[in-house]
C-alpha positions in Angstrom: -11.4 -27.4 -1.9 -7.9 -29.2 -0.2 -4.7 -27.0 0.6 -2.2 -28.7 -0.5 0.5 -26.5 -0.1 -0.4 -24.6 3.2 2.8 -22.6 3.3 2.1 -20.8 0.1 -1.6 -20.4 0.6 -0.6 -18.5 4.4 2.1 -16.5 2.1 -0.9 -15.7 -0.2 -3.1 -14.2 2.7 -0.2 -12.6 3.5 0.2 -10.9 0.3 -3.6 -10.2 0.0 -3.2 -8.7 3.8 -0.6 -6.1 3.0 -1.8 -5.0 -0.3 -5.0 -4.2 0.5 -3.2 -2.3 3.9 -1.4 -0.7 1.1 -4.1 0.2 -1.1 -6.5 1.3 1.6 -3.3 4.0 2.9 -3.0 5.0 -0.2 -6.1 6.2 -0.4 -5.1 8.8 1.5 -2.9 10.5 -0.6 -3.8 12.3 -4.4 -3.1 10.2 -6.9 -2.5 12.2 -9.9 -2.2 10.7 -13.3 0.3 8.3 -14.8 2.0 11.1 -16.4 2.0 13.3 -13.6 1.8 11.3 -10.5 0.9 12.1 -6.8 2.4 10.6 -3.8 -0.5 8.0 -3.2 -0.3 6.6 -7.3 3.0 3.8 -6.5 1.7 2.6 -3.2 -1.9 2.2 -4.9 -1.0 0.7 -7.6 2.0 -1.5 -5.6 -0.7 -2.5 -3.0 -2.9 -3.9 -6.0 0.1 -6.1 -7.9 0.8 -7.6 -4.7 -2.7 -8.0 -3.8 -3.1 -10.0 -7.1 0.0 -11.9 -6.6 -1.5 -12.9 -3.3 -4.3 -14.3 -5.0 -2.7 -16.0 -7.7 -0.3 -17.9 -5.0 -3.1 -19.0 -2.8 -5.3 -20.2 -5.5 -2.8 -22.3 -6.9 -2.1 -23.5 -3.6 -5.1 -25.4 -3.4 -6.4 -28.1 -4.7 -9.8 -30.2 -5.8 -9.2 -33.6 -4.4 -8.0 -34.6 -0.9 -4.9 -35.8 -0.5 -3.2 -37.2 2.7 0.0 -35.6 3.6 1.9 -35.4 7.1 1.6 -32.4 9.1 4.7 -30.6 9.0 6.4 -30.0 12.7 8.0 -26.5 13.9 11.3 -26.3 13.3 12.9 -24.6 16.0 16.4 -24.5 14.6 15.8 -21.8 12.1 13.8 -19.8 14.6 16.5 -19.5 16.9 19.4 -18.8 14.7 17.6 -16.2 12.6 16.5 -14.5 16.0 19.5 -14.5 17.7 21.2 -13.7 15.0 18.8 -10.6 14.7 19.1 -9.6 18.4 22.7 -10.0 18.0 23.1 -7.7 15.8 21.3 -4.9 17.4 23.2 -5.5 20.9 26.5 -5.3 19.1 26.1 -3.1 16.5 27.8 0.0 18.3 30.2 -1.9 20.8 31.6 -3.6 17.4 30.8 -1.4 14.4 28.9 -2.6 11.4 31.4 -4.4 10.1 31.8 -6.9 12.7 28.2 -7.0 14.1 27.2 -7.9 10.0 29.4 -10.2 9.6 28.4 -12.3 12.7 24.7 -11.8 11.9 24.7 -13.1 8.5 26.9 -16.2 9.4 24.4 -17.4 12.4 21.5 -16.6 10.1 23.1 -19.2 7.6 23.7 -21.9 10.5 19.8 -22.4 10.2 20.2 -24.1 6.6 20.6 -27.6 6.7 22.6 -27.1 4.4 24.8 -25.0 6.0 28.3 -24.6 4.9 31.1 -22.0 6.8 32.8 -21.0 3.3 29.7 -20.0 1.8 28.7 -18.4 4.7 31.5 -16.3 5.4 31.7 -15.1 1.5 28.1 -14.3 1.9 28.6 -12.2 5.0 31.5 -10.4 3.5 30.1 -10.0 0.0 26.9 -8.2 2.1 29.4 -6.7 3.9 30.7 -5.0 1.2 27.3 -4.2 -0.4 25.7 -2.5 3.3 29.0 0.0 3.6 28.4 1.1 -0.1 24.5 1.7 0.2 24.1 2.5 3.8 28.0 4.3 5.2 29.1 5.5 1.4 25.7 6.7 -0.3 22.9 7.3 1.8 25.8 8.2 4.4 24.0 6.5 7.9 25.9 7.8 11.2 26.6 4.1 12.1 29.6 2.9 13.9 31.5 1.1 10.9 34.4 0.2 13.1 34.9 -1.6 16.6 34.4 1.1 19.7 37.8 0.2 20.5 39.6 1.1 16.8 37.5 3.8 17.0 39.3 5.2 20.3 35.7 4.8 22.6 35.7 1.9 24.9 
């Protein structure tokens, strides 16, 4: 057997790695029965789906026959805006507020596309924006900094 797509057979094992992780914690817990279930029946049964889509992705990642393809190089470009973008975001997050600190962090993430374009970008970041105050500030109520320290009269 030939991989011929080596990204999706390593996402696979990935898969296969956290499901079973998932199945083997949830063991811990009672599981109850479908009708009335415990705290250990979703992660169980969570940890087996993705354990078989693991398996399903891997397997059709390889192949019978060998065929020659060129070994893909790193790419550092994405590494280092999706990092920086991620350490960004936590160094800022209270000096600028959430608002701020998420839009900069989704439009730096986006500069790793080669197909990056700044319109797109910044309707993204706003649109997610948008979607993190509802969930995180307006529902589940997070004691975040939503504004910059300095609207917020703290400098």
């Amino acid at each position: 057997m030939h991989i011929k797509n080596p990204k999706d057979f390593k996402a696979g094992l990935l898969f296969i790695l956290f499901g079973v992780a998932a199945s083997v914690f949830a063991r811990g817990y009672s599981l109850g029965t479908a009708a009335k279930m415990g705290p250990g029946y979703f992660p169980l049964f969570l940890g087996l789906m993705l354990t078989a889509l693991g398996l399903i992705i891997s397997l059709k990642s390889l192949s019978k026959r060998r065929e020659t393809t060129k070994k893909e190089l790193i790419r550092f470009r994405p590494v280092v805006f999706v990092l920086s973008s991620i350490v960004l975001f936590g160094l800022l997050l209270y000096p600028l507020g959430m608002i701020f600190s998420t839009l900069l962090l989704v439009t730096i993430s986006s500069m790793a596309s080669d197909e990056f374009n700044m319109k797109v970008a910044l309707w993204n970041a706003i649109v997610l924006t948008l979607v993190i105050l509802i969930i995180f500030v307006y529902f589940l109520q997070f004691q975040i900094p939503v504004f910059p320290a300095f609207l917020r009269g703290r400098v």
